[in-house]
N, C-alpha and C positions, 0 to 999 in steps of 0.2 A: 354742728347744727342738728343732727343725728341725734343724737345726745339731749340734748334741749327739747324736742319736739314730745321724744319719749317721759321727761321728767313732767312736761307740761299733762302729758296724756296718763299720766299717773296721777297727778296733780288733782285731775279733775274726776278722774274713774276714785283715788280716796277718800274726795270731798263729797261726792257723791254719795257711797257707804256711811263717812260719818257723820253727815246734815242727814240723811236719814234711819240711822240708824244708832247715832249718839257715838260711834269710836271707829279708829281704824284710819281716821287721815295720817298721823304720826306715825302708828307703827308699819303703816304700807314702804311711805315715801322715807323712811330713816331706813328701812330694810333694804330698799334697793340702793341706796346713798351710799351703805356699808358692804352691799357685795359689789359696788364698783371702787373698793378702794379707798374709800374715804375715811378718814377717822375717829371714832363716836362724838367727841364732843363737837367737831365742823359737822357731822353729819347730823346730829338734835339742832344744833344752832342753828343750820341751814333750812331744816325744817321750823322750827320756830319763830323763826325772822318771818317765812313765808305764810304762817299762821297767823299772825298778826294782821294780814288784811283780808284772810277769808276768814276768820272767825267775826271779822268785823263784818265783812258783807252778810257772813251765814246769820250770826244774832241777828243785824238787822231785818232779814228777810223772814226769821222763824217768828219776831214781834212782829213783824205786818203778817204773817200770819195767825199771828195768835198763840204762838207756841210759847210762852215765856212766861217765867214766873219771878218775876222780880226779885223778890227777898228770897230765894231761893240763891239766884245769880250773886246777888252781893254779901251773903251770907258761907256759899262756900267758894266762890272767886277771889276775894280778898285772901282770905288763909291760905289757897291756894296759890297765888301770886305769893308768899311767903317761902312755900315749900319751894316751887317753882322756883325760886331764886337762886335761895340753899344750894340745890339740886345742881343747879346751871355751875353756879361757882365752885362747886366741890368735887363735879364728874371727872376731872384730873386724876385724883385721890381715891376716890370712893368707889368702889365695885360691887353693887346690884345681884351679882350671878350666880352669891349663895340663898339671896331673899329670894330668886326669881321663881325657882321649884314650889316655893310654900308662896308666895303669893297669887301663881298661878293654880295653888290647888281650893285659896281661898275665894277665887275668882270662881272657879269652875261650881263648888256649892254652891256661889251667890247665882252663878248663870243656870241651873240646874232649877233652882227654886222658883227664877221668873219664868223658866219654859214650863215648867209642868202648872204652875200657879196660873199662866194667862194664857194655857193652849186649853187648858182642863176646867179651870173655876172662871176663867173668864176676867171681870174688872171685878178688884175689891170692894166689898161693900162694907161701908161705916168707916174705914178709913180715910177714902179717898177725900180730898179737900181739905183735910185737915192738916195742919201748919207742920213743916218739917223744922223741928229744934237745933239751933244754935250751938247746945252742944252735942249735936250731933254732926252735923256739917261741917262744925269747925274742923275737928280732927280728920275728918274724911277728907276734905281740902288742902290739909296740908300735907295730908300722905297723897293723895293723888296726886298733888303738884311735884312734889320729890319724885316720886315714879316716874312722871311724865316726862321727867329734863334732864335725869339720869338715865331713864330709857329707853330717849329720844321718842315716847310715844306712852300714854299710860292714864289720860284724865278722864278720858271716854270709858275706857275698862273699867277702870275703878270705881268712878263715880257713878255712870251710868245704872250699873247692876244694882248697890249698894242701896240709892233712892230708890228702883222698882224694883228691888224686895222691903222695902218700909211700905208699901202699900198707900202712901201718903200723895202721891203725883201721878198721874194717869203720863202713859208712856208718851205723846206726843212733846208734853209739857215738861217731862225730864230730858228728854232729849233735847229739846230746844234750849232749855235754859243750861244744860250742861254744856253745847256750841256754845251759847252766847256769852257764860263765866268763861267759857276757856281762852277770851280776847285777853283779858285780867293774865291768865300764867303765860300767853303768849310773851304777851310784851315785857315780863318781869324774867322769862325763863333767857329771852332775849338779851335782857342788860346785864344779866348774867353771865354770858358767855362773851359777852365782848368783854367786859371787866375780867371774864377767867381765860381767853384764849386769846385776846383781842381780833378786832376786826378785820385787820389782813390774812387769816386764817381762811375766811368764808369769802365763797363764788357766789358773787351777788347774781352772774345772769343765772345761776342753778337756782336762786331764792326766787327769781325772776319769772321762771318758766313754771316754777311750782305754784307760783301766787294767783299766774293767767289762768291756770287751768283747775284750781279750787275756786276763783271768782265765778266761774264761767259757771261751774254745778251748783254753787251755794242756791241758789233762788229754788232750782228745781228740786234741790233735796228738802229743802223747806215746806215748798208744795203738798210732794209727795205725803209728808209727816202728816200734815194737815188733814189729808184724804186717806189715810191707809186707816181701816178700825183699829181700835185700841187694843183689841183680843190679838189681830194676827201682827200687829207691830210687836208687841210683847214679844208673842212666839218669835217671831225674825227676830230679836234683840236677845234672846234667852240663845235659841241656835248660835248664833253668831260668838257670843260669850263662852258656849261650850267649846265650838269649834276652836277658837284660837289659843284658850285655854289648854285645854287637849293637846292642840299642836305643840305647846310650849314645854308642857310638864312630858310629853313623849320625845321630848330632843333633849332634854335636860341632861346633867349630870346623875340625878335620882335615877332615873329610868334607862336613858339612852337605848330605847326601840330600836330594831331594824326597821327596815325600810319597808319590807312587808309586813308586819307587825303594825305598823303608823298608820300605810295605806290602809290595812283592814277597818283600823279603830277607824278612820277620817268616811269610809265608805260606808260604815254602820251610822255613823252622826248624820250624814249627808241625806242617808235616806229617810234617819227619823226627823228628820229638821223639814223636809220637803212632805212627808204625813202629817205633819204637825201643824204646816199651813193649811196644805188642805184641809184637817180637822174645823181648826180654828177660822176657817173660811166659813163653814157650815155652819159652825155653831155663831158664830155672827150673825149670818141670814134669820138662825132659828130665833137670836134672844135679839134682837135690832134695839123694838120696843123697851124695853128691858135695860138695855146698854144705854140707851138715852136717856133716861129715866135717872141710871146713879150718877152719869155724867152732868146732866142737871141737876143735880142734889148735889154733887160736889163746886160747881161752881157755886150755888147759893151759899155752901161754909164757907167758900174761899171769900165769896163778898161778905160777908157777916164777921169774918174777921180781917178786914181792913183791905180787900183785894178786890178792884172791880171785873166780873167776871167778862170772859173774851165773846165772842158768837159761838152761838152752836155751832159745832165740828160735825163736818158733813158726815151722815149716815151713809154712803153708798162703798159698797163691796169695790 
């Protein structure tokens, strides 16, 4: 019971992070799944089974927000739900743990470019609103959905950073629509691993406890996305992208840091991450005016090219 209360209280402290923050529900709750013993493919499954109804609650609740961008969602969620599949059915075989070093250092540029881009320049101007490409998504999708189901956590990471370094989606709006496709590689990463491990493998009350306690966050993470400025959400999404980047490529085989070594790098990130808000806190106050301004110019391109735009997204700090 023990056991269960803990998974649920993960469940909901990852959903949490990744409804607000666009990543981090997979790789939290697969992380503790595998340091209690579990074995990668029951451990992604077990999480994916359980994604499948908070990414459903969270989409729904980031569209009654206003967080969504539709052609977005079904343009890299389909190809994603592809990889995803792959991913699910071939994690028997296939080992991730030579790409993970070089993926994680491709991760860490992309996350580097959104924290200095929206702690420093603030929201893109002339790009934003404007339509994110088919073939770009594609491929991004189907490498994000293979990551994610191989391992067991990866579409938030991938995706996330990827769209806000294009300049093309204001952070609320990537995020949301990133939760809302990720229903799409849930449910595909899913029939995947019952077809590659079958279904006596996975502890449904473990899927069980994980599902109560991301339902119960999705709404509020939703919220939150809605009301945090677009400047200091970047920064929190660029931090966040550093930090676990960093973490990954400093335990790696490439690198293998000591322990003091990791601590140092994690305590230098932690404190430029937490300047960084505050920064981008300030300059928020300073350019509000200004922030609304390209925020409403970019919903008039997104209606102008066949998207009706959401409500104005609240100004307040």
């Amino acid at each position: 019971m023990t056991k269960l209360l803990l998974l649920a209280l993960v469940g909901l402290g990852a959903q949490l992070v990744d409804g607000s923050l666009g990543m981090a529900y997979g790789v939290t709750s697969t992380t503790l799944l595998l340091a209690i013993g579990t074995n990668p493919a029951a451990a992604s499954a077990t999480v994916h089974l359980a994604e499948i109804g908070t990414t459903l609650v969270s989409g729904f609740s980031h569209w009654r927000f206003g967080n969504v961008d539709w052609k977005v969602v079904l343009k890299i969620g389909v190809p994603g739900a592809v990889g995803a599949f792959a991913g699910a059915t071939f994690l028997s075989s296939i080992s991730t743990e030579t790409a993970a070093p070089l993926m994680a250092v491709i991760l860490l540029v992309l996350g580097l470019y959104v924290f200095i881009r929206f702690t420093f320049q603030g929201l893109p101007k002339g790009q934003l609103g404007k339509p994110l490409r088919k073939r770009f998504l594609t491929p991004l999708g189907l490498v994000a959905g293979f990551v994610d189901s191989t391992g067991g956590g990866g579409w938030g990471p991938v995706g996330t950073p990827a769209i806000l370094a294009s300049g093309r989606l204001e952070p609320r709006k990537t995020i949301g629509s990133i939760d809302t496709s990720e229903f799409l590689v849930a449910v595909a990463a899913s029939l995947g691993f019952i077809v590659g491990i079958g279904s006596e493998n996975i502890d449904y009350a473990w899927v069980l406890a994980l599902l109560i306690g991301g339902v119960i966050a999705a709404p509020i993470a939703a919220w939150l996305v809605r009301h945090i400025p677009p400047r200091v959400l970047g920064a929190a999404v660029g931090g966040l992208i550093i930090l676990t980047n960093s973490r990954s490529l400093l335990r790696s085989d490439w690198i293998d840091a000591s322990d003091t070594v990791r601590y140092g790098f994690y305590a230098v990130i932690y404190v430029a991450w937490a300047a960084a808000l505050v920064y981008s806190i300030k300059q928020y106050r300073s350019h509000r005016d200004e922030d609304a301004e390209i925020l409403a110019e970019a919903d008039a391109v997104s209606a102008s090219s066949g998207d009706a735009p959401d409500e104005k997204v609240s100004t307040s700090a």
